[in-house]
C-alpha positions, -999 to +999 in steps of 0.1 A: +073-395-624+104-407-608+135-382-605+169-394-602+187-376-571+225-377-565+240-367-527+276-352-536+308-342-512+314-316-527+352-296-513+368-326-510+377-358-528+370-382-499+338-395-490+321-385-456+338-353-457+333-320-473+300-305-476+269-326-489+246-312-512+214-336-531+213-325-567+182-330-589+187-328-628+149-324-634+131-328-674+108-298-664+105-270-643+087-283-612+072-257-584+088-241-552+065-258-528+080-293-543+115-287-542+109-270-507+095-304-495+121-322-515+149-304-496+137-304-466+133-343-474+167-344-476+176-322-450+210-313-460+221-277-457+214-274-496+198-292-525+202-282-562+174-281-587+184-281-627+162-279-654+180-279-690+178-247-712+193-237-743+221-220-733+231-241-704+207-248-668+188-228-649+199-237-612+184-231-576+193-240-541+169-247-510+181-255-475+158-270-455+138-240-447+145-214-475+157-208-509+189-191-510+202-170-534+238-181-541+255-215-528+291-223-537+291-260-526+261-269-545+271-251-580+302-274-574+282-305-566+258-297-595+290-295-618+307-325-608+273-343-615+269-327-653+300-341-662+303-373-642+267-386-652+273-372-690+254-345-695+282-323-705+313-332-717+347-324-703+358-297-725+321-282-721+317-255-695+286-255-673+265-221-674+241-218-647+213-192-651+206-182-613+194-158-592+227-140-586+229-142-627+250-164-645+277-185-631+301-203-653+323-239-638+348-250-657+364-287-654+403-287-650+415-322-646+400-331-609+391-296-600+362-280-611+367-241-606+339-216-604+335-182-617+312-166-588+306-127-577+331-114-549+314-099-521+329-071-507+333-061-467+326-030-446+334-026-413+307-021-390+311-012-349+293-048-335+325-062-319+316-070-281+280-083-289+291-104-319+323-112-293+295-126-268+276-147-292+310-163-301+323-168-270+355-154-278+376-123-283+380-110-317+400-084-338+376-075-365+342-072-374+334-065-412+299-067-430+289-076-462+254-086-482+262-124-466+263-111-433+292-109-409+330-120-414+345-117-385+388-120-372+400-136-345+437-141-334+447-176-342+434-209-364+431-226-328+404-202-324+387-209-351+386-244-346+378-243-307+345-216-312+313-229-297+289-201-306+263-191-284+230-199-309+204-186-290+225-147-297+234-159-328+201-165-345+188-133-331+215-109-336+238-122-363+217-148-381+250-157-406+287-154-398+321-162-411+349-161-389+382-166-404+424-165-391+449-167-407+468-202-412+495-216-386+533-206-399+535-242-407+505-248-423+502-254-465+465-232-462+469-196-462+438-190-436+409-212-420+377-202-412+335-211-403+302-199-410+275-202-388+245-199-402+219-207-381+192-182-397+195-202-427+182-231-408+219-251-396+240-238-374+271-242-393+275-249-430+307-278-435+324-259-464+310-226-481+321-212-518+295-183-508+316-174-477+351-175-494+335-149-521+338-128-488+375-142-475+392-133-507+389-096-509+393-096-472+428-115-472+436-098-508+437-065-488+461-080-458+484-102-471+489-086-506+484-117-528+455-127-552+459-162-548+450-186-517+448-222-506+417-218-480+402-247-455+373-247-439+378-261-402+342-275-395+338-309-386+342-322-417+363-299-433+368-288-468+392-276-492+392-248-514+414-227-542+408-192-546+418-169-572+409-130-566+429-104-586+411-072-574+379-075-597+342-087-592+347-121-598+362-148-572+374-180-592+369-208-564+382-242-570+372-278-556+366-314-563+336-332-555+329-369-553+294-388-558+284-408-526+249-416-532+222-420-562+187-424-558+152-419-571+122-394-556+093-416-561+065-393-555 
């Protein structure tokens, strides 16, 4: 039976930039082996699979290699394809049951803003192997259940890092490294993740890895809201709302760049 794919941008409204993601609205439940081979097909850092339920869509994402448990730019993209292909309408939420329980996306004009867990940071004492691997000096090292978020002195930083892979993979499998923004900048920090345990060794634009960045920049720069880029190659755009609880509300837009059928 023939499934209709979509590949969606998702942190951005531009084509070609952003973060892809391939989502799959499928009739059924099909099994992991299928959409592992389906993703790997695809071989983007993640694709969505949706099945229809009562009370909204079970949801899971697969990179290439793995499932994953959470994955912020692929909730979006699987939003922005509910409502754009009608299968919600615009005053319906979305309500995804997943593996990190259930997330809720709202559609607020061209944003779509999701309610995600925040994931909270503890510093750990890793800085001059994690300062090797990355190739340059840093000022903090923090860990959390995503892996390591990691300071370094300026934006230019950020953008300039060529990670050492080899380390990374072995030592520090997934990292975020974040600044913050240049005085005359409209963000109010930048950041990466490398992620090359998760099969890519660096994901465009992450909603995952800014459930991390908002407690972190909550606690030094005393506000609960944040304009956020993500200074990867593509780069990617994000709104983040954090007012000291256990929920991040991230916002983005998302545009449709490609639909397509899986014919086997």
């Amino acid at each position: 039976m023939k499934q209709t794919l979509y590949q969606v941008d998702a942190f951005t409204n531009k084509p070609f930039t952003g973060n892809p993601a391939a989502v799959c609205v499928l009739p059924s439940p099909k099994d992991d082996e299928w959409m592992q081979n389906v993703a790997q097909e695809m071989n983007l850092s993640e694709t969505a699979f949706l099945v229809k339920q009562q009370d909204g869509y079970s949801l899971r994402w697969f990179t290439p290699t793995t499932e994953v448990p959470l994955c912020g730019h692929a909730t979006l993209a699987s939003s922005h394809v509910l409502w754009s292909e009608n299968h919600l309408s615009p005053q319906e939420s979305a309500r995804f049951h997943t593996k990190s329980g259930l997330l809720i996306a709202k559609k607020q004009e061209d944003w779509i803003e999701l309610d995600f867990p925040a994931n909270l940071s503890e510093t750990t004492p890793t800085t001059a192997e994690i300062s090797q691997a990355l190739g340059v000096p840093i000022k903090t090292v923090m860990k959390n259940s995503l892996g390591y978020l990691v300071e370094v002195e300026s934006a230019e930083l950020v953008r300039k890092i060529e990670p050492n892979f080899t380390l990374l993979v072995k030592h520090f499998p997934q990292v975020i490294v974040t600044s913050i923004a240049d005085n005359n900048s409209e963000y109010d920090f930048v950041s990466r993740f490398f992620c090359p345990g998760l099969g890519i060794n660096e994901d465009p634009v992450t909603g995952a890895a800014h459930c991390c960045l908002a407690p972190y920049w909550r606690n030094k720069l005393n506000k609960d809201e944040f304009l956020a880029y993500q200074a990867s190659s593509r780069g990617g755009v994000v709104k983040v709302k954090y007012p000291g609880l256990d929920r991040v509300l991230l916002s983005g837009q998302a545009v449709t760049v490609l639909r397509g059928e899986i014919v086997c």
